[in-house]
N, C-alpha and C positions, 0 to 999 in steps of 0.2 A: 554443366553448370558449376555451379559451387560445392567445396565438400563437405562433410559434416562436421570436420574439425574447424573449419572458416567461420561457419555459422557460428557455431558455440560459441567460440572465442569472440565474434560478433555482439552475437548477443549480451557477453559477459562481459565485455568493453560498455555496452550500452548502460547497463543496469552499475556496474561502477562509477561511471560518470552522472547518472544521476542521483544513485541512493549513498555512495559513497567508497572509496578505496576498499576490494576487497568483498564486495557483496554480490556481483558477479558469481563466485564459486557458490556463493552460499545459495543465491536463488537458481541457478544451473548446474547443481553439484555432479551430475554425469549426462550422458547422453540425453538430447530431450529430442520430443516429434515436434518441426516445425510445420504448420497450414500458413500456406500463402496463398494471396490475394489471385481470384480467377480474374478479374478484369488487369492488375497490374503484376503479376507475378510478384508482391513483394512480401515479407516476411508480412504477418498477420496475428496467428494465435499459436504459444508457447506449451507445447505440455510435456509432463512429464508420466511418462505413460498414456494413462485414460484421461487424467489430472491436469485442468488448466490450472499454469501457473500465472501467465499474463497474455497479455493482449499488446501489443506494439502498434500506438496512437498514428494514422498514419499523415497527419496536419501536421506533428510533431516532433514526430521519431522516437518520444518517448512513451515507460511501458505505462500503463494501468496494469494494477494489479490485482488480480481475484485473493479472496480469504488466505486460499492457502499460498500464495506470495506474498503476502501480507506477514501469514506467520512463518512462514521464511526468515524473511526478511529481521523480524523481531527476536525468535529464538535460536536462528544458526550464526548469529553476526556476534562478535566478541561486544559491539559498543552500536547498538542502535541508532540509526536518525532516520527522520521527515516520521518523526513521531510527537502523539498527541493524548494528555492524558486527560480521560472525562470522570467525573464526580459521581460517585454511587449514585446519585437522585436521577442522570441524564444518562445511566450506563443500561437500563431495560429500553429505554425507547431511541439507544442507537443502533444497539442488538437488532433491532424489529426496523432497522433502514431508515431512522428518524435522523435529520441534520442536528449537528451538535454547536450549542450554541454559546458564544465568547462566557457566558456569568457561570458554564459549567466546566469550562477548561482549568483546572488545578495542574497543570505544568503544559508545555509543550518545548519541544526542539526550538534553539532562536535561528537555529541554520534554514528553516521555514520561510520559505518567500510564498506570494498568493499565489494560484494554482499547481501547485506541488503537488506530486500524489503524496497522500500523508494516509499513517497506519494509527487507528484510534485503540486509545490499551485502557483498564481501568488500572488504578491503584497498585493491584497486586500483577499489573504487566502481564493481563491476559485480552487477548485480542478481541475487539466489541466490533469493530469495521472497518471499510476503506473509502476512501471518498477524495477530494480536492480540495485545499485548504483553499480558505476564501482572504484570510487575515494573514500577516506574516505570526510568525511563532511569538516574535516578541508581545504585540498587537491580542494574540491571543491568550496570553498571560497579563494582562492590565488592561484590558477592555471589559467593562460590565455586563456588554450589552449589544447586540448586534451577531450575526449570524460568523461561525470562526470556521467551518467542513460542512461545504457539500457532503453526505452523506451517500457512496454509488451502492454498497452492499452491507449490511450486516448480519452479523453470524445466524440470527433465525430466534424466534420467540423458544425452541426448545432447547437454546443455550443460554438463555438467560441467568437462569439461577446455578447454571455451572462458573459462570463470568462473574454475579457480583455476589456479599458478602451474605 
């Protein structure tokens, strides 16, 4: 079949092309375990050891990302995007997997188109969850009102008071 250097590079093509130039190394920095698909043989879930880092959308071909792709993504990249920041008031109940909603978005990414996976940060640029933007980034910077991230996972009600002020 295919070797493990094809993959990686695969993969790290994949994750470039959607999070941006360069982010590939950051969320695949060495060797990872790929699970493929029993019904189609096709790539499926990314880990890095025990540690999922994504999931590869198979409608799509693009990844979702778990927590820790998420903080990948944010802390190993010189220059962040398909990021979104939420307002101290809406940063415990996105923590606990709650959707974050346009009147609580205090900046986001304009490179943001709707269904983007997008990575939710508070203020101080620490990771609250991961979800699919509903709004473009612009949209979700001048919109009052209306719903801006699907919300798929947040850090857990016992990160809460690590995450906000």
């Amino acid at each position: 079949m295919y070797n493990s250097e094809f993959i990686l590079d695969k993969l790290r093509g994949i994750a470039s092309y959607q999070f941006g130039a360069g982010v590939g190394e950051a969320l695949f920095p060495n060797q990872v375990n790929v699970k493929f698909s029993g019904k189609t043989g096709k790539i499926r879930s990314i880990y890095d050891g025990d540690e999922l880092i994504a999931i590869l959308r198979p409608l799509d071909g693009y990844f979702s990302l778990t927590l820790e792709g998420a903080r990948r993504l944010i802390e190993d990249t010189s220059k962040p995007k398909y990021w979104v920041m939420a307002s101290s008031e809406a940063a415990p109940f996105v923590c606990e997997g709650k959707n974050l909603f346009a009147k609580h978005v205090l900046d986001a990414d304009e490179d943001i188109r709707p269904r983007d996976e997008v990575v939710i940060v508070n203020s101080e640029w620490r990771l609250l969850a991961v979800g699919r933007a509903v709004l473009s980034g612009v949209e979700m910077k001048s919109f009052k009102s209306g719903l801006a991230v699907s919300v798929r996972r947040g850090v857990g009600k016992e990160k809460v008071n690590e995450v906000t002020l």
